[in-house]
C-alpha positions, 0 to 999 in steps of 0.5 A: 500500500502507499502510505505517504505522498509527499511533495516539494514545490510542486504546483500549491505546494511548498512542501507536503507529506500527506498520509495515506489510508485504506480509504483517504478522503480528500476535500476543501474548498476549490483551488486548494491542492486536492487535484495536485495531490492526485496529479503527482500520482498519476504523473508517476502512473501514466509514465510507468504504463508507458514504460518511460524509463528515462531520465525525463518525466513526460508531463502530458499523457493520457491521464494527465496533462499539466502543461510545461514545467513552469505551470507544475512548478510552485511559482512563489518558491523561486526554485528550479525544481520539484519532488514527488515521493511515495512511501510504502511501509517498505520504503520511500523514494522520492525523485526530484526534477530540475531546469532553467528551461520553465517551457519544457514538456518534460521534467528532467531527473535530478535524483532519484532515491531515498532522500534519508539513505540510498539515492542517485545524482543525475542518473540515466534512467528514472528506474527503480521500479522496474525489474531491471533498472537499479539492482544495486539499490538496497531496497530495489525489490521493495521500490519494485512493489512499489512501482506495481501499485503505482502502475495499477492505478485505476482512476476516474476524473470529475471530467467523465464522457456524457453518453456516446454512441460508441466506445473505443477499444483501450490499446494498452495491455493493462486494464485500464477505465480511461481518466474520463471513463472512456474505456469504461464499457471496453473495460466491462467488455474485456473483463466481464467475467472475472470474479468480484470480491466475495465481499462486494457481491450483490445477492442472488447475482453470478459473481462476474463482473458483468452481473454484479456491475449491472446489480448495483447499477440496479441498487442505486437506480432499481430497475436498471440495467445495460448490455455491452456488445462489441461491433463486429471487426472493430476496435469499438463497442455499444453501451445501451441502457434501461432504466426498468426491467419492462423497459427496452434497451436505449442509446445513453444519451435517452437515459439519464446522465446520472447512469453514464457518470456512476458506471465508471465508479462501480465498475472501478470499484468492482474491477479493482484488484486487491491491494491495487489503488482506486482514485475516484474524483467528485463521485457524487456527479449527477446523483440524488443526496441517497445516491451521493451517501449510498456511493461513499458507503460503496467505496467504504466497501471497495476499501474494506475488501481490499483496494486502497481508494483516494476520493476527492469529493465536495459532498457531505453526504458522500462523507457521511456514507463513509461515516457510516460505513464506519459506525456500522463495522464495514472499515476500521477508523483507522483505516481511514483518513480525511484531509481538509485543504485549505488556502495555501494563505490559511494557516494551516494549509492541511486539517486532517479530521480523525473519525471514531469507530462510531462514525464522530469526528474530533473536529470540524474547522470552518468551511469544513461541511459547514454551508448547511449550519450556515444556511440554517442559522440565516434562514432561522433568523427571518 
């Protein structure tokens, strides 16, 4: 599992080091660093899948576009250069990147290592996380682990794909959803028979993905279901969807988009394999309150049954899901963890609530979830 991220001027950043649970809750007002934190990732991912081995990261990929090194480079440190690190109980390594030129698409390697013990000056190759690459490194097995989890990630964006007439084929070997969701149906297609976790399995369904997927589609909007055909001699597959079992099967675009915008997640969330890591972004996007509260507590469930889930969400009612989850037994309060970003001006810039076993948390800083209690207290004033 990865247990830390941690930053140096990169993006809002001066520096970070931000701990990381089962399941972490990322939330706070706009322009605060979540989105950072979950770039600084899939930087690290979208480089391993492309097995980009040499000494430049490449800032601009399929799952995340930053720009040139200037606009992922903190503008108020007056430094060259930025650090992106992860740890695992095993090991830490962080990789710093440097250069005059602030309009270039890559960011070249300057060390690589731990920044406490073994690490590389100016090395060939990003390595370390690859079999091959850096054998002498003292931790190289564990840094390989490592590598695994980041090059597993599953993600899904906020910016998720409205509905299509087609979906495209994903090329890559690996399994992945596309950071919009656009491979979501070849996804289903691709894997639809393998086995969900015993745990997330909806009764009296077959445990393949397919059915379980279309069984929780059901469970947040009864009646529902869809059907995944690939068009013959293409890379491209239909995605057709009911909203009732007496119904016939419709294009996306005639059913609602919370149908096309949930799918992404509950198949991430039944796809994921254990140990693996799922980020979700702003879940909560075209559902109902019950649907936002009903999917946090999905999440919950993906955690418990053994993927590490990073959700960055502005709902209450998907914290009070995972609140619940909780309470009622599904994860352990230790396992879980929240962080609030503020302002890089508000001192501090980071508040991490802790939650209990009964679902309370110790603290509830201003701007914290707070809109509804002051929305109130000037309604009840009239």
């Amino acid at each position: 599992m990865i247990t830390k991220i941690h930053l140096r001027h990169f993006k809002c950043f001066e520096t970070l080091d931000l701990p990381l649970g089962k399941l972490t809750l990322l939330t706070g007002h706009n322009a605060t660093g979540k989105s950072s934190v979950i770039q600084s990732l899939l930087l690290l991912h979208q480089n391993i899948v492309s097995m980009n081995w040499g000494n430049e990261l490449t800032l601009n990929g399929e799952s995340v576009s930053l720009g040139s090194f200037g606009d992922v480079l903190d503008s108020r440190s007056g430094r060259k250069g930025f650090t992106i690190g992860v740890s695992s109980d095993q090991c830490r390594i962080d990789w710093t990147f440097e250069t005059d030129d602030r309009s270039s698409l890559t960011a070249p390697l300057i060390t690589v290592g731990d920044p406490e013990g073994w690490r590389v000056s100016r090395p060939e190759r990003i390595g370390l996380l690859s079999a091959e690459n850096d054998t002498s490194c003292p931790f190289h097995d564990a840094a390989f682990v490592l590598g695994e989890r980041l090059g597993g990630i599953l993600h899904v964006s906020t910016e998720r794909i409205g509905p299509r007439e087609t979906y495209s084929a994903d090329t890559e070997a690996v399994s992945r959803l596309g950071a919009r969701g656009e491979y979501t149906a070849w996804f289903l297609h691709r894997n639809g028979e393998n086995p969900v976790s015993e745990t997330l399995r909806r009764p009296d369904t077959p445990p393949s993905l397919l059915r379980q997927t279309e069984a929780w589609l059901a469970f947040f909007f009864p009646g529902a279901g869809f059907q995944v055909e690939r068009i013959k001699d293409t890379n491209l597959v239909t995605l057709r969807f009911r909203t009732s079992a007496a119904d016939s099967f419709h294009r996306p675009g005639n059913v609602g988009y919370g149908l096309s915008h949930i799918l992404p997640v509950l198949v991430g969330g039944l796809g994921v394999s254990s140990g693996e890591m799922l980020i979700v972004e702003n879940p909560e996007a075209h559902l109902h309150p019950e649907a936002q509260a009903e999917i946090g507590f999905f999440l919950a469930q993906v955690a418990a049954a053994g993927a590490q889930v990073v959700v960055e969400s502005h709902s209450d009612h998907v914290l009070n899901g995972i609140r619940l989850a909780v309470k009622r037994g599904i994860l352990a309060s230790t396992d879980t963890l929240i962080h609030y970003f503020n302002s890089r001006d508000t001192n501090p810039q980071l508040v991490s609530p802790t939650i209990a076993p009964n679902g309370a948390l110790d603290r509830w800083p201003p701007g914290f979830f707070d809109q509804i209690e002051k929305d109130l207290d000037q309604l009840a004033s009239w």
